[in-house]
Structure formats: C-alpha cells, structure tokens
N, CA, C and O atoms as a MOPAC input file, in Angstrom:
PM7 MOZYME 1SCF
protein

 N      0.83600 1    -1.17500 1     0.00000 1
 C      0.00000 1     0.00000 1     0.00000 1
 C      0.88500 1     1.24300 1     0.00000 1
 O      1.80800 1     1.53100 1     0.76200 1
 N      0.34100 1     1.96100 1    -1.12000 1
 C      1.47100 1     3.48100 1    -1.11300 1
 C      0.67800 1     4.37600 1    -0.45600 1
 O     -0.52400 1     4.50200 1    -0.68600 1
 N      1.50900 1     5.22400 1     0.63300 1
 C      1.67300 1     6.25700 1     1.54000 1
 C      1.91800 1     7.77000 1     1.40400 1
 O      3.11100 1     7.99600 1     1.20200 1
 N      1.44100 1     8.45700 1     1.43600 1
 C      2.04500 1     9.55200 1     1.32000 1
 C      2.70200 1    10.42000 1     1.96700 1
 O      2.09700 1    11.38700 1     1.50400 1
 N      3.34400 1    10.81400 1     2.56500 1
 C      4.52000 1    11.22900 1     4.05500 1
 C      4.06100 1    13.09400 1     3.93700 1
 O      3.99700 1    13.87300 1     4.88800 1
 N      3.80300 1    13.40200 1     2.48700 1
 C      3.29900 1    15.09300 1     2.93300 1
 C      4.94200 1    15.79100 1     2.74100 1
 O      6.01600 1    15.25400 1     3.01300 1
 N      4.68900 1    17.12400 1     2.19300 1
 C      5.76000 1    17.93000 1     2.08200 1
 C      6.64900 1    17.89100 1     3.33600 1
 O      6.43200 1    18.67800 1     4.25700 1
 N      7.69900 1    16.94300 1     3.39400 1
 C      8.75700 1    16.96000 1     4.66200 1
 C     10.48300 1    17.29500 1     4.27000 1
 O     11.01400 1    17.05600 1     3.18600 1
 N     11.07600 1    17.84500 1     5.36200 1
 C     12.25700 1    17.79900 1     5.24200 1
 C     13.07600 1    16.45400 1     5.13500 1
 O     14.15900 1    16.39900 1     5.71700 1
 N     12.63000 1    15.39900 1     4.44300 1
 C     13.37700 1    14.27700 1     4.71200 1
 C     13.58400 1    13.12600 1     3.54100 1
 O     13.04900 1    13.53500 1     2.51100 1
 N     14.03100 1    12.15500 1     3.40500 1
 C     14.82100 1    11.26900 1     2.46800 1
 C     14.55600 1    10.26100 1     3.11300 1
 O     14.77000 1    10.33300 1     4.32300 1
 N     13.92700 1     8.78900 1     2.47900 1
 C     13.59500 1     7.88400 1     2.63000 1
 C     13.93700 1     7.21600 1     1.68000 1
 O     13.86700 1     7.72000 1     0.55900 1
 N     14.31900 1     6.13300 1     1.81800 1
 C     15.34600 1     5.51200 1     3.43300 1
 C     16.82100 1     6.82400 1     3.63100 1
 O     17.27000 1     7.47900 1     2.69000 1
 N     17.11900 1     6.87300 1     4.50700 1
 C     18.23100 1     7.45400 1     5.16500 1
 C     19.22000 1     6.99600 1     4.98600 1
 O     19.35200 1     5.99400 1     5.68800 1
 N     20.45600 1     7.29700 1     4.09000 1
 C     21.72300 1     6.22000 1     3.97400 1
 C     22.17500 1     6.82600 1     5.37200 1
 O     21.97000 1     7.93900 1     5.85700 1
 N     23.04000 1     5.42800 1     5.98100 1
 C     23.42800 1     5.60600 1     6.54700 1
 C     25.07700 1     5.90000 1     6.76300 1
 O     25.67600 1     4.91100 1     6.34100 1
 N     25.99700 1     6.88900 1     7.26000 1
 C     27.27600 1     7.04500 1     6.63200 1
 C     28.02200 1     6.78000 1     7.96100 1
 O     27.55700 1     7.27000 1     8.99100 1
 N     29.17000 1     6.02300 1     8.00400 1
 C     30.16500 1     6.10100 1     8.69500 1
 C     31.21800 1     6.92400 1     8.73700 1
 O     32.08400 1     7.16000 1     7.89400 1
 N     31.05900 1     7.29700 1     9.72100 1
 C     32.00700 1     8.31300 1    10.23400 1
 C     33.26200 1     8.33900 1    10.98000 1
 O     33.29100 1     8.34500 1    12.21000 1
 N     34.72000 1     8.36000 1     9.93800 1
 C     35.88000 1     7.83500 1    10.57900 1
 C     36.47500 1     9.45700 1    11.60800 1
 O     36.37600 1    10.60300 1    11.16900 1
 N     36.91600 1     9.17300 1    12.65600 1
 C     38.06100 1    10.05000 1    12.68100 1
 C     38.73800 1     9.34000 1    13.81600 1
 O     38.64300 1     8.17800 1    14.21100 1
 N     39.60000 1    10.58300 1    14.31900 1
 C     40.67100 1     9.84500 1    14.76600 1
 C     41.13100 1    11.37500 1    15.87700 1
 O     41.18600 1    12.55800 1    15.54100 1
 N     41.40800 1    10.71700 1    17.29400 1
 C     41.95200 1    12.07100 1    18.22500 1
 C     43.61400 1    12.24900 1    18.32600 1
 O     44.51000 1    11.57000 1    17.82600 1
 N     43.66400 1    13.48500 1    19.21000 1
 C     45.25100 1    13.67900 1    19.25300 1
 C     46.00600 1    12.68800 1    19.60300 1
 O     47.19100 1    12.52400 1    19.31500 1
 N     45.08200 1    11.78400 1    20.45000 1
 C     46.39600 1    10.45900 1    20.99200 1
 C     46.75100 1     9.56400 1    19.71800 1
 O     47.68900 1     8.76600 1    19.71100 1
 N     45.85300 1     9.80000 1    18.59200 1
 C     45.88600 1     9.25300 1    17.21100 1
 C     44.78300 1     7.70500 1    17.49700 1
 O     45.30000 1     6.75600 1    16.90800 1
 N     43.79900 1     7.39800 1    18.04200 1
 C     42.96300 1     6.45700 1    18.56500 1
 C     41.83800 1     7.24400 1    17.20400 1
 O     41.58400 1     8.36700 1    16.76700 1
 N     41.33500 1     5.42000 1    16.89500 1
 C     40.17300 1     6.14500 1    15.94500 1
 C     39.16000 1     5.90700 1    16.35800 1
 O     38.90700 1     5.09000 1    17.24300 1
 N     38.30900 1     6.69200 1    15.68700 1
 C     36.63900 1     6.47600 1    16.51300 1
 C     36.04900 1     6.65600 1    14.94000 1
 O     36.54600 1     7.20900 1    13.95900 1
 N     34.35000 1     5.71400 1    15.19500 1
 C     34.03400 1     5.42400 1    14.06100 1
 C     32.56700 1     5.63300 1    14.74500 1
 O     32.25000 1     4.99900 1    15.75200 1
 N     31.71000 1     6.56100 1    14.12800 1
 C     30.18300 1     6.08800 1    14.21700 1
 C     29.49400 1     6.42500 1    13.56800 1
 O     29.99900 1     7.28900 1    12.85200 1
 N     28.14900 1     6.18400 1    13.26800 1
 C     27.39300 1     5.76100 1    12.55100 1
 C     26.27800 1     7.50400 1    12.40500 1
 O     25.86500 1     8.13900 1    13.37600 1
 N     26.02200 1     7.92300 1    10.70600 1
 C     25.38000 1     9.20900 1    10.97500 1
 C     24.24900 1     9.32000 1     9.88300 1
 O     24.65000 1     9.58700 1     8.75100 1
 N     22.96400 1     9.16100 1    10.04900 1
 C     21.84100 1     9.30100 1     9.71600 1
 C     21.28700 1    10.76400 1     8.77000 1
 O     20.22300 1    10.91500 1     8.17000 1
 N     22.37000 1    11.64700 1     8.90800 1
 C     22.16900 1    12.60100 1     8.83300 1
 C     23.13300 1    13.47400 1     7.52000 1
 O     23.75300 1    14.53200 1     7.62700 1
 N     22.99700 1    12.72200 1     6.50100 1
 C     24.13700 1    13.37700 1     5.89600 1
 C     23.77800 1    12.73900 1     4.17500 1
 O     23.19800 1    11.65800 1     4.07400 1
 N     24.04500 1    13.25200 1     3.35100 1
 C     24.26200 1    12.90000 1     1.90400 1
 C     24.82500 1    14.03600 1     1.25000 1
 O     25.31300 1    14.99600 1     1.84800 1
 N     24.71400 1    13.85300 1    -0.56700 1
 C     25.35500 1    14.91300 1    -1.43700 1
 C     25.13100 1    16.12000 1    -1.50900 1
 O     24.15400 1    16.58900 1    -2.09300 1
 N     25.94900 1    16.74300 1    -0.96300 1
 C     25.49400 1    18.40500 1    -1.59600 1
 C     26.15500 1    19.04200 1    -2.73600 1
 O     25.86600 1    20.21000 1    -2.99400 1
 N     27.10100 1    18.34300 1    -3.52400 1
 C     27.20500 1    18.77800 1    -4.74500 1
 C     27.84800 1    18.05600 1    -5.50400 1
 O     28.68900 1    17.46700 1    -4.82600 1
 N     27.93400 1    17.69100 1    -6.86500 1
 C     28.38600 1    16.75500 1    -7.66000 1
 C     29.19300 1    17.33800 1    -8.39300 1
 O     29.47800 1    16.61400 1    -9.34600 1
 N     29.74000 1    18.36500 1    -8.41900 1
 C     31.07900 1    19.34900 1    -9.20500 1
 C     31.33800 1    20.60500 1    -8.71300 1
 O     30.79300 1    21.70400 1    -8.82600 1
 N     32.62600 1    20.03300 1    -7.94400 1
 C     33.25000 1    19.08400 1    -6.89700 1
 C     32.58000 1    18.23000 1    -6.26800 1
 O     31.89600 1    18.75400 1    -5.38900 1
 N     32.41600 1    16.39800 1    -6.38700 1
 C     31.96300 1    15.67600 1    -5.65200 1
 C     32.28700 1    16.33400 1    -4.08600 1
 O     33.38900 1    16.77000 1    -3.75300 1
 N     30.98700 1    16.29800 1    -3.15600 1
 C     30.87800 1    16.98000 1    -1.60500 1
 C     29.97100 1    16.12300 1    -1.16900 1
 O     28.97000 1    15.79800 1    -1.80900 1
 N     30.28600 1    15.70000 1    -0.02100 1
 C     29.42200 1    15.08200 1     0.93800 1
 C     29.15400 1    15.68600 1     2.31700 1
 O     30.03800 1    15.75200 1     3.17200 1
 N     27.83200 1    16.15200 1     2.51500 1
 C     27.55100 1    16.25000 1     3.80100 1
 C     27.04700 1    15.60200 1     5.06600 1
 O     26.06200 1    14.87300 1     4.94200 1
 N     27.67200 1    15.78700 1     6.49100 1
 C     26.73200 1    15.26400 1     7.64300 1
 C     26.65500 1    16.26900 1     8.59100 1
 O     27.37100 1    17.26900 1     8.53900 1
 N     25.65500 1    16.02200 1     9.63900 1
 C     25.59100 1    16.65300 1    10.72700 1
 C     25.74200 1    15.98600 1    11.62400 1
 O     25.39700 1    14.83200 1    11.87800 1
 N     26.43500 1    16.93500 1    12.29100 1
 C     27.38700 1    15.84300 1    13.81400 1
 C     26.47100 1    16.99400 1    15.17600 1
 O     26.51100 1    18.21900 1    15.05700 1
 N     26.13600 1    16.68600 1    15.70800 1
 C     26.12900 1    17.77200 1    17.08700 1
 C     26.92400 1    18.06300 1    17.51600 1
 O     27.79200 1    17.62900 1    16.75900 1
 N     27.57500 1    18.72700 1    18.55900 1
 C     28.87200 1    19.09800 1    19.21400 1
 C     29.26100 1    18.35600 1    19.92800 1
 O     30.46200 1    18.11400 1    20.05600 1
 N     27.75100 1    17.45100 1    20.99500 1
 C     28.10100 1    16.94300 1    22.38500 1
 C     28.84500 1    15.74300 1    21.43300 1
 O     29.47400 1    15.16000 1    22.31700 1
 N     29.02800 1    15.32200 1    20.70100 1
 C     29.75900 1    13.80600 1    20.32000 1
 C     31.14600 1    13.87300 1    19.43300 1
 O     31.45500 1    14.26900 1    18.31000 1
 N     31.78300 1    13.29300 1    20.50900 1
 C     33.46500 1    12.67400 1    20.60900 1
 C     33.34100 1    12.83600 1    19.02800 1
 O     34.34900 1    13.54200 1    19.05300 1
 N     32.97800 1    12.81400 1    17.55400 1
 C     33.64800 1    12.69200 1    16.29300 1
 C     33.49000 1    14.48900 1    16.28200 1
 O     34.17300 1    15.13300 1    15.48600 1
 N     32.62900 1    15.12000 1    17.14100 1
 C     32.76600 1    16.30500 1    16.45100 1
 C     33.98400 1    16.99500 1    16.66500 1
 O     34.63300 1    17.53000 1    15.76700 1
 N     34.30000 1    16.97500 1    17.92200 1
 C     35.24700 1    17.61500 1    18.54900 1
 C     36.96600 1    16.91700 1    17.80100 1
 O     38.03900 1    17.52000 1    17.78200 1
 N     36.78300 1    16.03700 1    17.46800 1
 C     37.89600 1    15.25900 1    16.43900 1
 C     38.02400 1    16.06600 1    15.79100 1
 O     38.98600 1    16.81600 1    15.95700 1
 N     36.79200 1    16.34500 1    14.39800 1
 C     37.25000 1    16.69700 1    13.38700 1
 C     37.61600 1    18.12100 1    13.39600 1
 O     38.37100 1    18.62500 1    12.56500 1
 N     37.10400 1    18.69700 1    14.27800 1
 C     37.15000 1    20.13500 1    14.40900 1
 C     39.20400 1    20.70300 1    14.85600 1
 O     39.88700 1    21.57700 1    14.32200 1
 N     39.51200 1    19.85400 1    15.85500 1
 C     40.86200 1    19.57400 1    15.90500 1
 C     41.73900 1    19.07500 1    15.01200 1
 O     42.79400 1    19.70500 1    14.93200 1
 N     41.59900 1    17.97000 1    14.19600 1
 C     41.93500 1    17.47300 1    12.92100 1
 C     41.50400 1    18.23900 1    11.81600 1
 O     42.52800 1    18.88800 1    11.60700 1
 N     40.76600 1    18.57300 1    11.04600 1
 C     40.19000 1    19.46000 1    10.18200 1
 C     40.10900 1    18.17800 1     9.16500 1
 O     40.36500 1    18.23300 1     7.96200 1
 N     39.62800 1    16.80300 1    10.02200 1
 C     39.85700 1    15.71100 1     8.94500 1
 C     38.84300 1    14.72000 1     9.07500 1
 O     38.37400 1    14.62300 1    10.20900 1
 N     38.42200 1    14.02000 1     8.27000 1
 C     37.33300 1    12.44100 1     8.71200 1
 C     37.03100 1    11.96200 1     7.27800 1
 O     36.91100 1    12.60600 1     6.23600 1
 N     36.96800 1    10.99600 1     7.46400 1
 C     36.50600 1    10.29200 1     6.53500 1
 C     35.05600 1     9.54000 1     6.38500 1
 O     34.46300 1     9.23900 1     7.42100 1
 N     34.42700 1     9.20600 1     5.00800 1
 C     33.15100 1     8.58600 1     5.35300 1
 C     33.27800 1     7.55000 1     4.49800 1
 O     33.87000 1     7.48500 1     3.42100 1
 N     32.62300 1     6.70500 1     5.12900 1
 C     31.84900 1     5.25300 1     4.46000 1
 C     30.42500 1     5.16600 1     4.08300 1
 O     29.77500 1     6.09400 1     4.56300 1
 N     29.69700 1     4.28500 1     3.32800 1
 C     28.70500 1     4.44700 1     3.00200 1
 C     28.37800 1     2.37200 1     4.00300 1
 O     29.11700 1     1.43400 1     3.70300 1
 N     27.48100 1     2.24600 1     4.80800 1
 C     26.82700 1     1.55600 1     5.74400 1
 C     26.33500 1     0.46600 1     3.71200 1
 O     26.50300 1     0.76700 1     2.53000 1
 N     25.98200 1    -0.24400 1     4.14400 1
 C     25.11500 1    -1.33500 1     3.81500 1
 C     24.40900 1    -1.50300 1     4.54900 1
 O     23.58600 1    -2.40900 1     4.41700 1

C-alpha cells in the first residue's frame, strides 16, 4: 500500500554514513550518521551533521579531517 509522508524535510530511506576520525592520541573512533548525503556533484561533496556533544565532532574540528563510508 502506497503512503504519502506530505511535504517533509526528509529522504527515505536514510543512507546511513560512517564516520571515521581519529583524536590527538591518534585512537580512531568510528560512528554511525543518519544525517548526511550529497550536496554537490562538481566538486563531488558530501555532507553530515554531527552535534557538538559527540566525541567525532570535537575530532574533526581539531583534525580538520574524517573520513566517510557508506553503511550497507
């Protein structure tokens, strides 16, 4: 049965992206972000949103670095 969800801010299904980084002691941390896809295809760009309170934000912000994966 098809649904209709109504004019929303949102993307269904949600890829889900992994989120590498890594702190000053050089320890990596990896988690998982619901919140993120393409924002431009020339220059390939990928976006996510991290909150502040969580350990990858404060990484990358110190690093100016992270990497992403794409979840299966």
């Amino acid at each position: 049965m098809k649904k209709s969800a109504g004019a929303k801010t949102l993307l269904f299904p949600t890829p889900v992206l992994m989120v590498g980084t890594y702190d000053e002691a050089g320890k990596p941390n990896l988690m998982n972000a619901a919140w993120g896809g393409v924002c431009c295809s020339d220059p390939p760009c990928v976006t996510v949103s991290i909150r502040k309170a969580r350990y990858s934000y404060a990484n990358i912000e110190e690093r100016k670095a992270f990497t992403i994966g794409i979840a299966t």
